[in-house]
C-alpha positions in Angstrom: 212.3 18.3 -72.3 216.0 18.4 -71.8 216.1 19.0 -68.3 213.3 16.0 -67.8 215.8 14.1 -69.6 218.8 15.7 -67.3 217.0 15.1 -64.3 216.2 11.4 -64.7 219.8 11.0 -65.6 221.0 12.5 -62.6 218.3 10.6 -60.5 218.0 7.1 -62.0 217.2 5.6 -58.8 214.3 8.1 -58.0 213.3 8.0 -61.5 213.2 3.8 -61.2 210.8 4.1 -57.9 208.7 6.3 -59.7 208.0 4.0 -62.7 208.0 0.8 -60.2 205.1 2.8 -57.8 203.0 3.5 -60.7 203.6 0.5 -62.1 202.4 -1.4 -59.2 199.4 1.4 -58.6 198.1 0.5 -62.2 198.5 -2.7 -62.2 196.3 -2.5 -58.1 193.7 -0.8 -60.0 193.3 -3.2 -62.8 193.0 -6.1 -60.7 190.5 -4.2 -58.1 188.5 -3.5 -61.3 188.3 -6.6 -62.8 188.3 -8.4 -59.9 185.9 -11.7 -60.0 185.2 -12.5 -56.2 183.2 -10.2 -54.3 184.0 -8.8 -50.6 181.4 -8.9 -47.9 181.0 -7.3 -44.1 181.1 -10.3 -41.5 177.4 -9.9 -40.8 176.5 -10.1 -44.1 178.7 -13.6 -43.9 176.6 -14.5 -41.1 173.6 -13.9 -43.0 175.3 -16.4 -46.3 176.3 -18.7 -44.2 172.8 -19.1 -42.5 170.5 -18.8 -46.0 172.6 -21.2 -48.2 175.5 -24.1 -48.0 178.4 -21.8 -47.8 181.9 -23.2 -47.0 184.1 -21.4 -45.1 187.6 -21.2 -46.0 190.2 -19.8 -42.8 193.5 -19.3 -45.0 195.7 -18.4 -41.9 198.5 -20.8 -40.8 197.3 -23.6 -38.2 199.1 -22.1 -34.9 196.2 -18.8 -35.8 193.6 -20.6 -36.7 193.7 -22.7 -33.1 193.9 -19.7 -31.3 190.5 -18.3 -33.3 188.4 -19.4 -36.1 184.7 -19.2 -37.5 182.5 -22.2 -36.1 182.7 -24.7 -39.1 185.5 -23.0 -40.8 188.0 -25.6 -42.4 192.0 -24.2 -42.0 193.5 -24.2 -45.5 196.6 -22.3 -45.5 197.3 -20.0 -48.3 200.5 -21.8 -49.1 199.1 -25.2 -49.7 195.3 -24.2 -50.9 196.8 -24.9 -54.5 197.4 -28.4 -53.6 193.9 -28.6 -51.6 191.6 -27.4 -53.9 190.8 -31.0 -55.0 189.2 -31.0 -51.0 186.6 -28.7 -52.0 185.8 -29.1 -55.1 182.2 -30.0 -55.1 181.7 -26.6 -53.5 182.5 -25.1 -57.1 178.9 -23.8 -57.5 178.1 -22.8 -54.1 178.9 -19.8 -52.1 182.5 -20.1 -50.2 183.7 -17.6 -47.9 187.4 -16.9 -47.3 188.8 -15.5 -44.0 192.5 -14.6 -42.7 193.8 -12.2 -39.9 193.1 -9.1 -41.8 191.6 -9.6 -45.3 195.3 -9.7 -47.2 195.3 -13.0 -47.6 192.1 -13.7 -48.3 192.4 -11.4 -51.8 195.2 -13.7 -52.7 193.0 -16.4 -51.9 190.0 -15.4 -53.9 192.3 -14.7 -56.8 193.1 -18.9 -56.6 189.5 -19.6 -56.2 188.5 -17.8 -58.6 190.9 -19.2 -61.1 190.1 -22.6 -60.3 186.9 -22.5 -60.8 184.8 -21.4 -58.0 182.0 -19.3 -59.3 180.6 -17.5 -56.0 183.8 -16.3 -54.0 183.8 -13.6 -51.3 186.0 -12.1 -49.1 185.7 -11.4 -45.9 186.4 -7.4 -45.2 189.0 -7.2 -42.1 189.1 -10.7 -41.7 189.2 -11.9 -37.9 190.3 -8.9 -36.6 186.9 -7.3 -37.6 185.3 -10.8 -37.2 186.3 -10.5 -33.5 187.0 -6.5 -32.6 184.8 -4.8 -34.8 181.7 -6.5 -35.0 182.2 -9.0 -31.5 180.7 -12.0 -33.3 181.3 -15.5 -31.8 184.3 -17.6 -32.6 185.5 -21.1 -31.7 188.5 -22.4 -29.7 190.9 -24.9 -30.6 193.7 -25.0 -28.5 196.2 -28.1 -27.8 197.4 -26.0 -24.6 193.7 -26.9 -22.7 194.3 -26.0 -18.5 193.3 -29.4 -17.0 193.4 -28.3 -13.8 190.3 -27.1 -12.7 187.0 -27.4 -14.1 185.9 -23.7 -15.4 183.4 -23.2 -13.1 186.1 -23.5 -10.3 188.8 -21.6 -12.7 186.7 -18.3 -12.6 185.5 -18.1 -9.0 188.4 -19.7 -7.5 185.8 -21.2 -4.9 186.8 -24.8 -5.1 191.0 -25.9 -3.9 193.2 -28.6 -5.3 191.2 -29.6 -8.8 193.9 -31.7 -9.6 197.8 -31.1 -11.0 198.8 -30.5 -14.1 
C-alpha cells in the first residue's frame, strides 16, 4: 500500500489522468445506459420517415447543411436548438429524427430533445457520412453558389457554346 501511495505521489499528474479517464469512462457508460432516445441505421429512417409524420432535424451548421441534407430536413444548429425548440414543439409526441456529419452531434442533440420533452427521439447512426457513403441514399442541394452559365444538359456534354456569362 505504501508504494501505491509513493507512486501516486511521485506521479500526480499520471495519477490525475487516470482518475479523469475513468471518470469520464463511467460517467460514458451511465449515460449510454440510461440513455432515453434511440439510434437507428439510415434505412431504417427511411422506413420512419415513410410509415409515420416524422420530422427531421439536420443539427449541422448552415454552410454543411447547403452543401447536403435529407429532403425535408429543417437545419437547426446544435448551438441554437435550445432557443428553437419552441419551432417544433407540436412534434413532441411524434417520431423526430436527428442528423449531423457523423452522429456526435446528434447524441448531444437527443440528450436536448429528450429533456425537453420529446418522447420518440432517434439518432441517426454515422449521420451524413453514412447517409451519403455508406448506404448511397439520395440527398438534396442547397447551394447559394448555383453555375448560371449553362443549362445542365449543356454543362455535362459540353455540346452546346456560349450559354451565357457569368
Amino acid at each position: 500500500m505504501d508504494r501505491y501511495l509513493e507512486f501516486i505521489l511521485n506521479h500526480y499528474i499520471l495519477s490525475l489522468a487516470l482518475a479523469v479517464v475513468t471518470y469520464l469512462l463511467i460517467q460514458e457508460l451511465f449515460d449510454t445506459a440510461f440513455k432515453k432516445f434511440g439510434s437507428v441505421s439510415p434505412l431504417l429512417a427511411v422506413a420512419k420517415m415513410n410509415d409515420s409524420d416524422t420530422l427531421v432535424i439536420d443539427v449541422r451548421e448552415p454552410h454543411e447543411f447547403i452543401l447536403s441534407h435529407i429532403e425535408q430536413s429543417i437545419n437547426m444548429p446544435l448551438g441554437k436548438l435550445p432557443e428553437e425548440l419552441s419551432k417544433i414543439a407540436g412534434h413532441k409526441n411524434k417520431p423526430v429524427l436527428i442528423s449531423c456529419q457523423t452522429g456526435t452531434r446528434s447524441a448531444s442533440a437527443g440528450k436536448v430533445l429528450t429533456k425537453a420533452g420529446f418522447e420518440q427521439v432517434f439518432v441517426i447512426t454515422g449521420g451524413m457520412q453514412a447517409w451519403e457513403n455508406d448506404y448511397k441514399l439520395p440527398v438534396k442541394i442547397t447551394s447559394k453558389n448555383k453555375i448560371k452559365s449553362k443549362p445542365i444538359s449543356q454543362r455535362i456534354d459540353g455540346s452546346s457554346e456560349g450559354g451565357g456569362g457569368a
